[in-house]
N, C-alpha and C positions, 0 to 999 in steps of 0.2 A: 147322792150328795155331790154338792158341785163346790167350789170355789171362785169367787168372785172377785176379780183381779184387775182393776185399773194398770191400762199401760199409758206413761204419758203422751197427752197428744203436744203438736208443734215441734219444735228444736230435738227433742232426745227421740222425738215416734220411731225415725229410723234407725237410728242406733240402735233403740230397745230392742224393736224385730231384730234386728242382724244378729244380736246377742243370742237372743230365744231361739233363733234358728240355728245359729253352732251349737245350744247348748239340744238341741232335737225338737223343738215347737217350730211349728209352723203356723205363723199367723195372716192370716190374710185381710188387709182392711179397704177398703170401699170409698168412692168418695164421698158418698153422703152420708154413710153409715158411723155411727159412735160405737156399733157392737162388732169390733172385728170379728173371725172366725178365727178360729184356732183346733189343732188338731188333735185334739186330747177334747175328752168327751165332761171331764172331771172338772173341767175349765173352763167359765165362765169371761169375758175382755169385754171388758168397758174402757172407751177413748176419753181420756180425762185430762186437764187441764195440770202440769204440774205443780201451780199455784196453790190450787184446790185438792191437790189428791190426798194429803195427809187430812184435812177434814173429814172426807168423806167416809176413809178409811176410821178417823177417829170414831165415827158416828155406828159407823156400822153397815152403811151403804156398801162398803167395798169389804170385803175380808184382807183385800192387801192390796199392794199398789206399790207403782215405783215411782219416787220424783226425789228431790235433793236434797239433802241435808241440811240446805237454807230455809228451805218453804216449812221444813218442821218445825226450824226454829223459829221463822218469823211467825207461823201462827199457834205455837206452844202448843200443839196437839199431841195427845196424849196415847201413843201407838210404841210399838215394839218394835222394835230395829231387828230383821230378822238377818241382813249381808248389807257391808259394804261394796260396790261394786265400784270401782274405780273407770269410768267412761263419762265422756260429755258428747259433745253435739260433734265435734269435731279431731278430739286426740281423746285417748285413752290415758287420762291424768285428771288431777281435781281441776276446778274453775274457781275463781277467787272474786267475792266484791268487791271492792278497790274505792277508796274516795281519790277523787280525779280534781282536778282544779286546772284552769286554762295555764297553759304553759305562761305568758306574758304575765300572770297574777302576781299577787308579792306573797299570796299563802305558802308557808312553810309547812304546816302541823298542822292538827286536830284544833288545835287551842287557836288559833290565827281565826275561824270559822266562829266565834262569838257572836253571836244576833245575826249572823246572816244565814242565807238561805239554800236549803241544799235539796236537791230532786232526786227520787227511787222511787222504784217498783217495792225497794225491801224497806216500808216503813218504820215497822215495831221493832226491825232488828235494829236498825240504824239510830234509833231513838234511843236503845240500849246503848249504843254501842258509846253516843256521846256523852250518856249520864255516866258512865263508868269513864269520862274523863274530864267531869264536870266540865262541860260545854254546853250551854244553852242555844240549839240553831233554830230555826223554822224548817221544818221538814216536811215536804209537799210530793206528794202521791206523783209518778211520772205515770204516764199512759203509756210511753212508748217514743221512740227517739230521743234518749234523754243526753247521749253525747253531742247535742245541737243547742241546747239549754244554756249552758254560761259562755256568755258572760253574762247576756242579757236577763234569761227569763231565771236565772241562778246564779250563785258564785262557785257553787259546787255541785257533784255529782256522786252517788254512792251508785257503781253501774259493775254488773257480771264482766268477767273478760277471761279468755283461754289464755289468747297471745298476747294481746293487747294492741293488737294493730288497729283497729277500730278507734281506740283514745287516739293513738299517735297520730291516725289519720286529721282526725275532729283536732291536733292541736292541745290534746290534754296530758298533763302529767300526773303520774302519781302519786300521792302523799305518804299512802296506808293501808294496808291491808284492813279492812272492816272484819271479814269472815270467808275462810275455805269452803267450800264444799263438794260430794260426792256424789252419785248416785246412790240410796239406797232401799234395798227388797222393805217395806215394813206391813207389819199387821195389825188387825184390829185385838186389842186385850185379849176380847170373848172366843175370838176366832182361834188367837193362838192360844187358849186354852183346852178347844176344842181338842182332842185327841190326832182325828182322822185328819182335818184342816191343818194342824202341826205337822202331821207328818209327811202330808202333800209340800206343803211351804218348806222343810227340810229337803225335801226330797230337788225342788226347784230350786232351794239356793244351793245344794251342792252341782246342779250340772252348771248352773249359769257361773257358780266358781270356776267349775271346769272350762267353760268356754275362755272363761277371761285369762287363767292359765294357760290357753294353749294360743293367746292375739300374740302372733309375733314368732310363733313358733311351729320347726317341720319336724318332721321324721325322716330318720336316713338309717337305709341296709345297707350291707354290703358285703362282699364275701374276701377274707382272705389267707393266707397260706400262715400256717402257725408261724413259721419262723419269721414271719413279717407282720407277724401281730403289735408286740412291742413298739414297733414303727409308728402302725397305723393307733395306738391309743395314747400315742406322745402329742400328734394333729389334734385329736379328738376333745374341745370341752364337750363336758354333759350334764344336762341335768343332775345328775347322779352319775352311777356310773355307768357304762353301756352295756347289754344284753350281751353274752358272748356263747355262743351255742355249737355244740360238732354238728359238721354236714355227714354227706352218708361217706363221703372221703373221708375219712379218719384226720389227713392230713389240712384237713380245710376246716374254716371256722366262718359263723355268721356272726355281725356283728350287728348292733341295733340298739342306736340311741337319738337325743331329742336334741336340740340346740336350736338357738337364735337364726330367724331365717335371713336375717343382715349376716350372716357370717358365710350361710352358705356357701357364697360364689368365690369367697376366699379358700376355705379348705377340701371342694372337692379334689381340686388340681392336685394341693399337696397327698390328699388320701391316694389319689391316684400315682403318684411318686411313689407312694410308703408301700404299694404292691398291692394297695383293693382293687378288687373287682366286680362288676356287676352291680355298682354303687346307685341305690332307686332314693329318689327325693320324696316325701311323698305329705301332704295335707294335713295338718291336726286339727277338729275340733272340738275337742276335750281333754285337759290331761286331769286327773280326779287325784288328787293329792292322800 
């Protein structure tokens, strides 16, 4: 038995891999090829469009698939949210639709856009989003380039953004948040009803948990003299609290714990003040909660 697993193609393809591969897959995809390889035999990768992947997934094409919390919404597909994954194409945080209007404009609000006209990729959401403020606009399907759109070919914009440097760029300002969104693992109903397929799809979103657990984060040993322990765990945050173990010295202790790898370069120096020694840095990717 296999599982059939859309990864998204475009903007997130590499993130996805990088994920899959901290969490221990290895995928490998081709330039013409839709069917990457992956290293698990049980595993089935189809290159899929995030737009489309919750459909297909709906349908039954896919048993599962990753794409955004937006594309669910905007096409009301009926699938199982199996992990949140907090990543996008560029930072590990959500991404936000935004309605945008030209900075020069005299729009203030939602309600200012009465009869006129606004461009997205995210139609059905957007349509909601005005009736839930009773605004009437025209809302017109983009293809693509849509922060080039107003004044002329719009007066607004409903458009994805991380930073937002892209609107600042084009001259756009913010109004509004439309909708958040995520990355996230979901399944087809029948699939994850399926026992084995459940328990493969558990199985994936605890490591890819694990991977995203450990984005940001090292490992540190170190060795030091008991009477200078106190010292060395006054320096130390931790995840918890750190591993403290006898060496074959009675008098010596190992220490071993997780922290932020922005802090690093700050608290080796002091550990090494506090009387550690033999202090190793070392790579995480996975902490399994």
């Amino acid at each position: 038995m296999t599982l059939k697993l859309g990864i998204p193609k475009g903007s997130l393809e590499q993130a996805t891999i990088d994920l899959f591969r901290r969490a221990g897959f290895h995928i490998t995809t081709g330039s013409r090829s839709y069917f990457p390889a992956i290293d698990d035999p049980e595993i089935e990768c189809m290159l899929i469009r995030a737009q489309e992947m919750a459909r297909y997934v709906e349908d039954g094409v896919l048993d599962a698939g990753l794409t955004g919390r937006d594309w669910v919404e905007e096409t009301e597909a009926q699938v199982v949210t199996v992990a949140d994954l907090i990543y996008a194409k560029q930072s590990f945080g959500k991404v936000r639709w935004v309605l945008a209007v030209p900075e020069g404009s005299p729009f203030q609000s939602v309600t200012d856009l009465e009869g006129k006209i606004i461009a997205t990729e995210l139609v059905q959401t957007t349509r909601r989003y005005l009736a839930a403020h009773n605004v009437k606009a025209k809302v017109e399907f983009s293809w693509g380039a849509t922060e080039v759109k107003p004044p002329v070919l719009a007066d607004a914009i409903v458009e994805v953004t991380e930073t937002g440097a892209s609107l600042r760029a084009n001259k756009l300002r913010i109004i509004d948040t439309v909708l958040e969104s995520n990355t996230q693992l979901i399944a087809n109903r029948d699939a994850w009803q399926d026992p084995w397929k459940r328990r493969k799809l558990e199985d994936i979103r605890m490591l890819l948990e694990g991977a995203m657990n450990a984005l940001g984060k090292v490992g540190l040993m170190l060795n030091v003299h008991k009477d200078d322990l106190p010292k060395v765990l006054a320096v130390l945050p931790a995840l918890k609290k750190p591993t403290v173990s006898h060496l074959s010295d009675e008098d010596w202790l190992a220490v071993n714990t997780v922290l932020d790898e922005s802090t690093v370069r700050r608290i080796i120096p002091r550990l090494k003040e506090a009387g550690a020694q033999g202090i190793v840095e070392y790579p995480l990717n996975k902490i399994v909660m």
